[in-house]
Wavefront OBJ file of the C-alpha trace (Angstrom):
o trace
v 179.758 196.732 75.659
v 177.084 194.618 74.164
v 177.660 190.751 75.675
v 178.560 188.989 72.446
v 178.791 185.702 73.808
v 174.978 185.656 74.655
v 174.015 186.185 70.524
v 173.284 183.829 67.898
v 175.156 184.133 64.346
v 172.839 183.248 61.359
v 172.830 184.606 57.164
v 169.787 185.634 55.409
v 171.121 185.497 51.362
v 168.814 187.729 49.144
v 168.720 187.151 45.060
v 170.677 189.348 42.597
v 167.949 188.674 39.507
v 168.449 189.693 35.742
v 165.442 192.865 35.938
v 164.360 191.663 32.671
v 164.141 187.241 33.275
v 164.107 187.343 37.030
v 166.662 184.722 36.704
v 168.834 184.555 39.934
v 172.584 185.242 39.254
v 173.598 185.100 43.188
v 172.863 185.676 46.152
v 174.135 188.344 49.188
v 175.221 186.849 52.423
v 174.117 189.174 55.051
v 174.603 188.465 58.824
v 171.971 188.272 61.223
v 172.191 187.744 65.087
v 169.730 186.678 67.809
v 169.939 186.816 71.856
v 169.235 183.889 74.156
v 164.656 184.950 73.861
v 165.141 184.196 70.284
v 165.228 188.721 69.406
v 166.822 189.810 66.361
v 169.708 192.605 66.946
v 170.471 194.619 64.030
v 173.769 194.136 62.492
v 175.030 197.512 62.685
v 174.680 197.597 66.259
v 177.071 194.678 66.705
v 179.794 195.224 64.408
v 179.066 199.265 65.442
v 180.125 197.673 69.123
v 183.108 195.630 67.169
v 184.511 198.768 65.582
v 186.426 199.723 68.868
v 187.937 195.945 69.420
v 189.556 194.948 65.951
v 190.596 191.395 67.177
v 186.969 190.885 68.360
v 185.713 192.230 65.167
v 188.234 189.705 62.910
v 186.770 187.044 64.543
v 183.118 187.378 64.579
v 183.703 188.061 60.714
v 185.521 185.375 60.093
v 182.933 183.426 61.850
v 180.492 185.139 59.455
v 182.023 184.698 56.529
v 183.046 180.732 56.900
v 179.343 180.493 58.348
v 178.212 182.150 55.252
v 179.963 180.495 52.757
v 179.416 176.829 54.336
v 175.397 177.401 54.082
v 175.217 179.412 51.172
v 172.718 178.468 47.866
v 174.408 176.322 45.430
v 175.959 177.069 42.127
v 175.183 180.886 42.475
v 177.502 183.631 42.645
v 177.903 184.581 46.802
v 178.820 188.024 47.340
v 179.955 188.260 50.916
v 180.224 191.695 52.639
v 183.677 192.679 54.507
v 184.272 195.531 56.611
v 188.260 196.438 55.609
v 188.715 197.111 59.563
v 187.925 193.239 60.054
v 191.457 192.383 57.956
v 193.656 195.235 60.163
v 193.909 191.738 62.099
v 195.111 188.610 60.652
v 194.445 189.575 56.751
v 196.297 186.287 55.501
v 193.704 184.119 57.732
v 190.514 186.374 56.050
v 191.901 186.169 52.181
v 192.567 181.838 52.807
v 189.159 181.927 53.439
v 188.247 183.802 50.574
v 190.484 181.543 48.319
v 188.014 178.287 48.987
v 185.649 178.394 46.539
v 185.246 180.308 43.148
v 182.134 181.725 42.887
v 182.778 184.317 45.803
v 182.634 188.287 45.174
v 183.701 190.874 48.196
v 181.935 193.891 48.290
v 183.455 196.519 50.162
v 181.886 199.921 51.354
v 183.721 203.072 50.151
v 183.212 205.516 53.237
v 183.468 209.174 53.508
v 186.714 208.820 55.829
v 189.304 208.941 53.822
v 191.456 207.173 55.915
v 188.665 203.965 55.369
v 188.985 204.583 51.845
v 193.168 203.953 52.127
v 192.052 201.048 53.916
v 189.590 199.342 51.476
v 192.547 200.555 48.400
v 194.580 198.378 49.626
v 192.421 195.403 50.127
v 190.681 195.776 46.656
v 194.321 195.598 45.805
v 195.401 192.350 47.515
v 191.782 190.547 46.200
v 192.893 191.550 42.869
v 196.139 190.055 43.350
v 194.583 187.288 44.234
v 191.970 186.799 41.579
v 189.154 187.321 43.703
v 185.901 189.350 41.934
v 185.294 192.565 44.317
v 182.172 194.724 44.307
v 182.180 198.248 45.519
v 178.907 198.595 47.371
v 176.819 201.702 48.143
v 177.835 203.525 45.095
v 176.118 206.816 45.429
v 175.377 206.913 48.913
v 174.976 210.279 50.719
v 177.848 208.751 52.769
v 180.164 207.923 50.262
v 182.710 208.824 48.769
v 182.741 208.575 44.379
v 186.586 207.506 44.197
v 188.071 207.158 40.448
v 190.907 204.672 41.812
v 188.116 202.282 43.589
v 185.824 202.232 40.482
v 188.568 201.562 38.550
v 189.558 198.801 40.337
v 186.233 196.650 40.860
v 184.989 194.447 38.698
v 181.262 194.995 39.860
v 179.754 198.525 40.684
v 176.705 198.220 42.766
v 174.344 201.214 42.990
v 172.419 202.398 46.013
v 168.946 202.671 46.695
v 169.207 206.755 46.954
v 169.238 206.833 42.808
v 166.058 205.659 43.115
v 165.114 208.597 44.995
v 166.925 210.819 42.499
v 165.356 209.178 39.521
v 163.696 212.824 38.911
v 166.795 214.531 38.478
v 168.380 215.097 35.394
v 171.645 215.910 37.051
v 171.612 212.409 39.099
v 170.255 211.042 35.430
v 173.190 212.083 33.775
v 175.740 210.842 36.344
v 174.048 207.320 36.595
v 173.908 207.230 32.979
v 177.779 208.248 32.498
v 178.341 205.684 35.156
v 176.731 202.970 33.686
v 177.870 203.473 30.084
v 181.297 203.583 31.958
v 180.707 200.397 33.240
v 179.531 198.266 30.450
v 182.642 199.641 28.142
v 184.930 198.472 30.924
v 183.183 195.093 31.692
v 181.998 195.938 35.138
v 179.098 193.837 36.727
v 176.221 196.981 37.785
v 173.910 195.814 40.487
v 170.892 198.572 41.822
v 169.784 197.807 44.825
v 166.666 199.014 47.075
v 163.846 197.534 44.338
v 160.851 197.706 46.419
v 158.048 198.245 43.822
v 157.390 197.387 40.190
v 157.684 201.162 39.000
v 161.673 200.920 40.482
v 161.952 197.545 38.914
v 160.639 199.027 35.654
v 163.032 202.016 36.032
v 166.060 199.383 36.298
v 165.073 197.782 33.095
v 164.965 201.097 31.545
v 168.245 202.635 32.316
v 170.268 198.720 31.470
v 171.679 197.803 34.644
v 172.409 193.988 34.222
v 171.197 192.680 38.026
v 168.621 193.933 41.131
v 167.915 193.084 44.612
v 165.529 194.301 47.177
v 162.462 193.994 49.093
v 160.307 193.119 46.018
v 161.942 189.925 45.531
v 161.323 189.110 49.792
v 159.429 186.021 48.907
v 162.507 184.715 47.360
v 165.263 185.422 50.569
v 166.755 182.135 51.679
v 167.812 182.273 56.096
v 170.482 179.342 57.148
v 168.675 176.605 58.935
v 171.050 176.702 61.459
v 173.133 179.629 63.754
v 175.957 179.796 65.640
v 176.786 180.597 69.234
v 179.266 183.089 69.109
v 180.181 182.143 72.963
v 182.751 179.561 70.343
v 183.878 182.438 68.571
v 184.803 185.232 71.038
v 186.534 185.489 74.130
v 184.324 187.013 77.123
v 183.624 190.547 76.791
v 186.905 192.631 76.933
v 187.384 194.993 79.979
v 186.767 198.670 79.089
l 1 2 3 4 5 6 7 8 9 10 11 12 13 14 15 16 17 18 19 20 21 22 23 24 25 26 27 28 29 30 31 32 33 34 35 36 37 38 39 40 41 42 43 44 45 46 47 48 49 50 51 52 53 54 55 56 57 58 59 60 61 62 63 64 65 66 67 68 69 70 71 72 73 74 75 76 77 78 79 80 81 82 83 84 85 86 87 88 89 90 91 92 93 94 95 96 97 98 99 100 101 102 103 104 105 106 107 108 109 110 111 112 113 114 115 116 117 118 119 120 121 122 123 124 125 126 127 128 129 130 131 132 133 134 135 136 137 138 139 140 141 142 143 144 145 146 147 148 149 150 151 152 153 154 155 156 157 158 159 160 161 162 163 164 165 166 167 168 169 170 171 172 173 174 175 176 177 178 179 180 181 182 183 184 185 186 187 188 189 190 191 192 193 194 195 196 197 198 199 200 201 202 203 204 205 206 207 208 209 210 211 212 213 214 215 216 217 218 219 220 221 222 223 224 225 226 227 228 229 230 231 232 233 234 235 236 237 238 239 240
C-alpha cells in the first residue's frame, strides 16, 4: 500500500469562465499530493490506493475538502469534487463541512457500476435536502453511465471532454444538443470541460453552453501556497 503518511496534500483550483467574456464564475478544487523529494503523485493513484480502506479514504477527503475550502479564491463559486465512497464513513461529519459556506457546489461522478450510481442517488439526495448546489461531472464519458434520475436531480450538468472529440458526429450533435436545450428549460448550470484550443473554445460558444474550463485557460490556475502533511491526517499504513 502506498505510505500515505510520507505525501503532501495541496489544491490546484482551475477557472470555470463565461466562453463568450472570459469572466471567471468559479473555480474547481482539485487535489494534488507530493512525497518527501518534493514529486507530484497523481491523484488517482492515491485515492485508487484509498478505494480498498473507506475510513482512510473519509479522512484524507475530508482533509481535502476543509483544505480546499480554507484556501480557496474569494467570492467565486468552489466546486469541490467527492467520491460517494468517501461518505460510506461518517456522512454527517462530510455534509457539516459542506454546510460552511454558500458558494460551494459538489460534483459527483456517475460511474458505470451501478451499484456507485445507488451510491451517488442517494447523496445527490441528502445535498438536495440540504440545499447544497450538486454538479454531475463527466457527463458523456465512455465510462459513464447517462442516468435520467441523476440529471434530473442536479442543478449543474457538466460535459466531458470526449464531445469534443465527437464534435463530427451528428448523432453525438444531436444528443448534446437535446441535452443542452434540456438543460437551459430546466435551469441547469452546463459546464464543457477539456478546452484546450481556440477552435474547442469557439465550438463551446457555438453550441450555448453557459461556462468552460481546461488547459487553454492554464495561465489562469491558482495552487494553495501552502500543503499539508497527511502524517496529521491518517493513521500509519493499515496492515494488509
Amino acid at each position: 500500500m502506498l505510505d500515505l503518511t510520507g505525501l503532501r496534500l495541496t489544491a490546484e483550483y482551475q477557472p470555470l469562465l463565461n466562453p463568450h467574456t472570459k469572466e471567471i464564475y468559479g473555480y474547481e478544487a482539485l487535489s494534488r499530493f507530493y512525497n518527501l523529494d518534493g514529486l507530484a503523485i497523481a491523484p488517482n493513484i492515491v485515492f485508487e490506493e484509498l478505494h480498498a480502506h473507506h475510513k482512510l479514504l473519509n479522512a484524507v477527503e475530508m482533509a481535502a475538502k476543509d483544505f480546499q475550502i480554507r484556501h480557496a479564491p474569494k467570492s467565486n463559486k468552489l466546486f469541490l469534487n467527492i467520491d460517494p465512497h468517501a461518505i460510506e464513513v461518517n456522512a454527517s461529519a462530510m455534509l457539516k463541512l459542506l454546510q460552511k459556506q454558500s458558494n460551494i457546489c459538489v460534483e459527483i461522478i456517475e460511474n458505470t457500476c451501478i451499484n456507485d450510481a445507488h451510491l451517488a442517488g442517494e447523496f445527490i439526495k441528502q445535498l438536495v435536502k440540504l440545499n447544497i448546489p450538486v454538479g454531475l461531472d463527466d457527463v458523456g464519458a465512455p465510462h459513464s453511465m447517462l442516468s435520467i434520475d441523476l440529471i434530473s436531480q442536479v442543478s449543474c450538468l457538466k460535459f466531458d471532454k470526449y464531445w469534443l472529440e465527437t464534435a463530427n458526429d451528428p448523432q453525438y450533435q444531436h444528443l448534446l444538443t437535446a441535452l443542452l436545450q434540456f438543460a437551459k428549460k430546466t435551469k441547469k448550470l452546463t459546464v464543457l470541460e477539456g478546452i484546450e484550443t481556440q477552435e474547442q473554445l469557439a465550438f463551446a460558444q457555438n453550441i450555448g453552453v453557459d461556462l468552460v474550463q481546461g488547459f487553454l485557460f492554464k495561465p489562469l490556475f491558482i495552487t494553495a501556497k501552502s500543503s499539508k502533511q497527511l502524517t496529521s491526517v491518517v493513521a500509519p499504513p493499515v496492515a494488509q
